[in-house]
N, C-alpha and C positions, 0 to 999 in steps of 0.2 A: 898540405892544403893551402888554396889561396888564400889573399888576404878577406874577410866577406865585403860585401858591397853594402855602405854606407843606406840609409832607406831613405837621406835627401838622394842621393845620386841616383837612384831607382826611375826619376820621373825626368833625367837628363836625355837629352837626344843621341849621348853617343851610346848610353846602355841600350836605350831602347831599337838601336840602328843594331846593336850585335845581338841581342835577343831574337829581334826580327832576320839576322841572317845564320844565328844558330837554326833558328825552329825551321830557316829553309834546309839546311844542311840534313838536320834528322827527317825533316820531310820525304828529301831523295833516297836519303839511305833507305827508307821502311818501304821506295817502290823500287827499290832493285831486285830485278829478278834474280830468286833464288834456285840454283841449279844443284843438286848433291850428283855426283857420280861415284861409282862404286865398282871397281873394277876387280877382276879376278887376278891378273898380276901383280906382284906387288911393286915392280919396279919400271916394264914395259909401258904399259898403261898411263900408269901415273905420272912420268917422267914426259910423256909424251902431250898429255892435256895441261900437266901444270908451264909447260912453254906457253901453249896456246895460251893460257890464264895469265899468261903476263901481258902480253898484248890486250887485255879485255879492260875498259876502264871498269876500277873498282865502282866507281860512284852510279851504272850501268846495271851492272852484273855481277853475283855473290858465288861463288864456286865453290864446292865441299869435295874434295878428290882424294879419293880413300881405294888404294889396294891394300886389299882384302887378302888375297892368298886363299878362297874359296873357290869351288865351280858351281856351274851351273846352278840345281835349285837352293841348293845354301847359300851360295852369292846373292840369290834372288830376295830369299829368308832373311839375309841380311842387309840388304838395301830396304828390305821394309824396317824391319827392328832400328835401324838408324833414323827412318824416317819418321815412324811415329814416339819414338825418344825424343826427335826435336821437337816435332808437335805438342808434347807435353810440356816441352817449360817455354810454351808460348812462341816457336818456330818454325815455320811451316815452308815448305819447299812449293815453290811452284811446278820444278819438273826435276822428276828421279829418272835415274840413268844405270842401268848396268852394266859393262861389257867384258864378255866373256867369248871363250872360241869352243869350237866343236871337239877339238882336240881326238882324242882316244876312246872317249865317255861313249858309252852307249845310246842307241839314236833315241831311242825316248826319253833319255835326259836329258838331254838338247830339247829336243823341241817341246815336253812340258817345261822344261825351266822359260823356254819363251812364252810359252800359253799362262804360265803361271805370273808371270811378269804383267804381260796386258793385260790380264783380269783384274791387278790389284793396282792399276794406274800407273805404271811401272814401267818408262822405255826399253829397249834390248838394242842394244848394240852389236851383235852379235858376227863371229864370221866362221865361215868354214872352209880352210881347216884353222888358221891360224889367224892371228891379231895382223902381225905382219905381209898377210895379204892387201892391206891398204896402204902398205907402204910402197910396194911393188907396183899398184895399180897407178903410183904417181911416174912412173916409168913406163908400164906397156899395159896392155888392154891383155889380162890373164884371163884366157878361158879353160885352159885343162886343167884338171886338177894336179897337185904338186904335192909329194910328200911333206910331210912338217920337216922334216931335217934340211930339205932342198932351200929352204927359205934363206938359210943361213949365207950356202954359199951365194944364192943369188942376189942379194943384196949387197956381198961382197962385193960383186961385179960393178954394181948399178952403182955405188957409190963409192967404187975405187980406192976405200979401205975394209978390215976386216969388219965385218958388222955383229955390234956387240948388244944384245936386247935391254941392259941396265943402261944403253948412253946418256948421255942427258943432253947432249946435242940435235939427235936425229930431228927432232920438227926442224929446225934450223937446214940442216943438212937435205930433205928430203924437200925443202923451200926452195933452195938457193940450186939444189940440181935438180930437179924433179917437177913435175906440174899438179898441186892441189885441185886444180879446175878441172885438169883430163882424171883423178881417180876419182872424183866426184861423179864426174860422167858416166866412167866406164862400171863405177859402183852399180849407177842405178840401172845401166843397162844388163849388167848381170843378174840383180837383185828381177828386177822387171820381166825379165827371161824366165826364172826359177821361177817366180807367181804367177806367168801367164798359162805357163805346161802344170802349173799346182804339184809343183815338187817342193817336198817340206824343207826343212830350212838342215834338217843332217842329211840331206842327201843333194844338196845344191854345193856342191863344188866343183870351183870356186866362189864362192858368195859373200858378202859382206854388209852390214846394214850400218857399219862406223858413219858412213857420209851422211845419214841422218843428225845423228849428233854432228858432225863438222858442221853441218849450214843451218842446224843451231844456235852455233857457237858465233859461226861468222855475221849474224844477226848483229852482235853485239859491238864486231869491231867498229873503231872510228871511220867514216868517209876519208880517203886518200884526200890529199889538195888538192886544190885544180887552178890550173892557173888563169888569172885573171890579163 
């Protein structure tokens, strides 16, 4: 522990200048927006938003990025159970996030584990078929649907080595070759598509709801420079 502070020095100008610029510091921290995500991969997912999370100023924006290794509505179960856990010892999330894919699961666990999410305050990030259909979207405008195992090699291609779903590279990679502004795009035109024909969310592929969370997230990054 420090040394304590004297109770003449209490009423000096320079305690009282770092008092006044502690209590701003705790100020910002208690309005940073708190974000928990809760993802079904344990290593995809994760590996892919904790990039993004380094770019986001802490003093901004608080991040909780937790693969889970759950699907659908137990992923769902367990983004609440985390959530009101924090709640309890005084921590509250301003926005819960799941994201999980359609995978193999049967169609009404899909689409209840999405209904069951928005009813409990609970975003979905959802895609069908796979996670890494928004990584592809940063390359071309996918409209047919594509077996889960095709994912693999095609990303091969697109990023001119083997593509490996643990990397801890890919945001970097799918940045530097790739366009985050065209799969944001072509997300919402596909998403947009599926809602307007009211086709549920396991029979829309390819579809993706990831680019909700990315512009999100991208809320938070710092303004580029500009030159004066």
């Amino acid at each position: 522990m420090g040394k304590p502070i004297k109770l003449s020095d209490r009423k000096k100008e320079w305690y009282l200048r770092n008092r006044k610029s502690e209590a701003r510091r705790l100020d910002a921290l208690a309005e940073r927006e708190r974000i928990l995500i809760v993802c079904e991969g344990e290593k995809t997912e994760p590996n892919y938003f904790r990039a993004i999370q380094r770019e986001l100023p802490e003093h901004v924006v608080e991040l909780e990025i937790c693969g889970e290794g759950f699907n659908t509505l137990r992923l769902v179960e367990e983004a609440q159970a985390l959530r009101d856990k924090r709640a309890m010892g005084d921590y509250s999330f301003d926005q819960v996030w799941v994201v999980f894919d359609r995978d193999s699961f049967p169609a009404d666990h899909f689409d209840n584990a999405i209904t069951k999410a928005q009813s409990n305050g609970i975003n979905a990030a959802w895609s069908n078929e796979a996670f890494e259909l928004w990584y592809v979207l940063h390359f071309e405008c996918r409209t047919t649907a594509m077996p889960r195992a095709e994912y693999q090699n095609k990303l091969s291609t697109m990023i001119g080595r083997r593509y490996a779903k643990n990397a801890l590279d890919i945001y970097q990679v799918l940045a530097s070759m790739g366009s985050q502004a065209s799969a944001i795009k072509w997300a919402q035109r596909l998403h947009k598509e599926a809602t307007d024909a009211h086709v549920t969310p396991a029979n829309a592929n390819p579809c993706t709801t990831v680019y909700q969370l990315i512009e999100v997230l991208n809320t938070f990054k710092p303004e580029p420079p500009t030159d004066t």
